[in-house]
N, C-alpha and C positions, 0 to 999 in steps of 0.2 A: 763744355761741361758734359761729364757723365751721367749717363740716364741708368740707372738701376732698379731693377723689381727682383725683389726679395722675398719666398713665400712662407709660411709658418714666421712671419717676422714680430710677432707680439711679445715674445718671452724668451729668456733662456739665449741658448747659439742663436738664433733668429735675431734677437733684438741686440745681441752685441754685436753681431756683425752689422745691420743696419747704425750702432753707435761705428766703430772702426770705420765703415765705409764712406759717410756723412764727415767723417775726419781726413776721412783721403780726396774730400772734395766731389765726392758723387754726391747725385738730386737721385733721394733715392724713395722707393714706395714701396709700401710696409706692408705687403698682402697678408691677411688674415681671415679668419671667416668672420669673427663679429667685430667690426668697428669700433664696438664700445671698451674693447677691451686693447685700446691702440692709444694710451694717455701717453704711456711711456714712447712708445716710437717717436708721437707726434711733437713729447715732450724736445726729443733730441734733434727734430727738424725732418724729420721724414712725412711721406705723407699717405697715411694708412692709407688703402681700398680693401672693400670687402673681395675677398677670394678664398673657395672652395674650392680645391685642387678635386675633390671627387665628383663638383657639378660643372658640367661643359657650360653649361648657359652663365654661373660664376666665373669661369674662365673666361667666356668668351667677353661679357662685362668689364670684367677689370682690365684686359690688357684694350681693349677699346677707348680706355681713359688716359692711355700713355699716348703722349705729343710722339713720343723715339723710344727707344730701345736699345742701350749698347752691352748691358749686361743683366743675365739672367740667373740670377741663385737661386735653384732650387733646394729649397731647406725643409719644406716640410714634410714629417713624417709621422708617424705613430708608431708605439711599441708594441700592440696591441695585447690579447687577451690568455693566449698561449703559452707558457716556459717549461715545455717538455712533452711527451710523447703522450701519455696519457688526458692529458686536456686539448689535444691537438685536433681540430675539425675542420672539414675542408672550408667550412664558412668564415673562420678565422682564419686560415691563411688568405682567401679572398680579401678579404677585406684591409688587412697589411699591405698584402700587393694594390690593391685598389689605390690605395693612396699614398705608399710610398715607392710604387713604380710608375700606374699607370697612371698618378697623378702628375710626374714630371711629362710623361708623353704629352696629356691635355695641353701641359700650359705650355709646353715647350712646341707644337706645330701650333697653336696659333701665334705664338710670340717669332714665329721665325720671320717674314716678312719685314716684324721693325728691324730685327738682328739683319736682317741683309741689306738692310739700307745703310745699318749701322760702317763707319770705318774701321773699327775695329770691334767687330763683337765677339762676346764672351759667354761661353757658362758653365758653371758650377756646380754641378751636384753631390749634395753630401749625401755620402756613401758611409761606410763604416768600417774597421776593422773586422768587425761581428760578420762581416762580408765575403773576407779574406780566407781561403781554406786550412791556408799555412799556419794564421795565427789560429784558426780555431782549432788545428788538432796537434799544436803544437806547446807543452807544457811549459810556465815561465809568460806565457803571454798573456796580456791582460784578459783577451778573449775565449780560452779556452777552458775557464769551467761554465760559459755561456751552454746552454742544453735549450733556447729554446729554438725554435725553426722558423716560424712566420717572418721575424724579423730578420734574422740571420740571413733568409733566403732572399728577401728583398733587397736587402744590401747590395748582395751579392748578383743581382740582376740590375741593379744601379751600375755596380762596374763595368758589366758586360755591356750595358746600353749606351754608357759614356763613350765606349771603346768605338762601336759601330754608330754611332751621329757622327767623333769625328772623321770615322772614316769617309761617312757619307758628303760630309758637309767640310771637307779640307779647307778654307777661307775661314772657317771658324777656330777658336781654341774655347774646345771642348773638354773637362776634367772635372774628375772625379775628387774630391779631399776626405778625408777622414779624420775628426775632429778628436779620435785617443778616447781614454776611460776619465771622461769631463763631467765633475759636479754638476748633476743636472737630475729635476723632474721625475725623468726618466730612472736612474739610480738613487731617489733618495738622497742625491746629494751626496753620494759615496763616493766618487770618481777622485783621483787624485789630481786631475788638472782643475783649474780655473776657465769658465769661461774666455777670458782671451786666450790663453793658451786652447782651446780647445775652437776657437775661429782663427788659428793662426794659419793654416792650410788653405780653408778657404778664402778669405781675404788676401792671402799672395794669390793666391788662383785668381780672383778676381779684379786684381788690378795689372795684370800681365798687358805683354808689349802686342802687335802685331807679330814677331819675330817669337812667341812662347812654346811654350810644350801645347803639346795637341794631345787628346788620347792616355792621360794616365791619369795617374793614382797616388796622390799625394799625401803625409801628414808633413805636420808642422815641422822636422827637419827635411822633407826634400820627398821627393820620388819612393817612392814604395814598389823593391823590383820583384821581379818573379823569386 
């Protein structure tokens, strides 16, 4: 059986990919920060823990309660407070990066130990297009009338970070997915994908062989190259 921890897993991409992955036969845990808001995880057979990707002692907590560890999806993120040049402080890009960079770091060096025990470990980080330089200064793309920076920037140090674990850590398959312009929270519910469509990246990402990609960047048709 596959062992999976899943973070921001309470709503939205979080909680479909924890439904998708529970359907591919992982035992999987639905990290969150408040428990009580984990009916629906719990509903579909996962099993919430509390986890706060910006508190270490939260970190250190949760993955403490995993028996193993064969895969690791880091999903959570914010969008935060920022969408352009003029409302931009350096306290608000802090605090994006806080949690949707240096929060995969927390969870991800304490969780490597199960992953090394693991035969086949795996992980995940969703990244974004909004990441991507190409699509963001390139017209026609969903990304490119995006103006804000906090977010954008995180992303795009997601890529960078996925790149450099797996270089460090070659036994592992390491990648990055980008879930597209997906109905969600986040827009309002403007996106033109569907939630599944918009875990479809990461969920292949996270059911890869021993023999997989190591080191990219994926949406839902394949590879995303330079």
């Amino acid at each position: 059986m596959t062992t999976t921890l899943i973070t921001g897993a309470n709503r939205s991409l979080g909680l479909e990919t924890v439904r998708r992955l529970i359907g591919a036969g992982h035992t999987v845990y639905a990290g969150m920060r408040d428990t009580a808001t984990g009916d629906a995880a719990r509903g579909l057979g996962a099993h919430p823990i509390q986890l706060d990707v910006t508190d270490q002692a939260s970190v250190d907590a949760a993955i403490a309660q995993l028996p193993t560890l064969d895969v690791l999806v880091n999903n959570a993120g914010i969008l935060g407070a920022s969408f352009g040049v003029d409302d931009l402080t350096a306290a608000s890009l802090q605090t994006v990066l806080d949690t949707n960079v240096v929060g995969i770091v927390r969870v991800t060096q304490v969780a490597l130990p199960l992953l090394r025990a693991s035969a086949n470990p795996v992980i995940v980080n969703v990244a974004s297009g909004v990441g991507w330089p190409r699509y963001l200064s390139a017209e026609g793309h969903d990304e490119f009338p995006v103006t804000g920076i906090p977010y954008a920037a995180s992303k795009a140090a997601i890529i960078a970070l996925t790149v450099q674990y797996a270089k460090n850590l070659p036994g592992m398959r390491i990648n990055a997915s980008d879930p597209g312009y997906t109905a969600t929270d986040f827009n309002r519910h403007s996106g033109h994908q569907t939630v599944t469509e918009g875990t479809d990246a990461t969920v292949a990402l996270a059911t890869i062989g021993i023999d997989g990609p190591t080191g990219e960047f994926h949406d839902r048709k394949g590879r995303i190259v330079y």
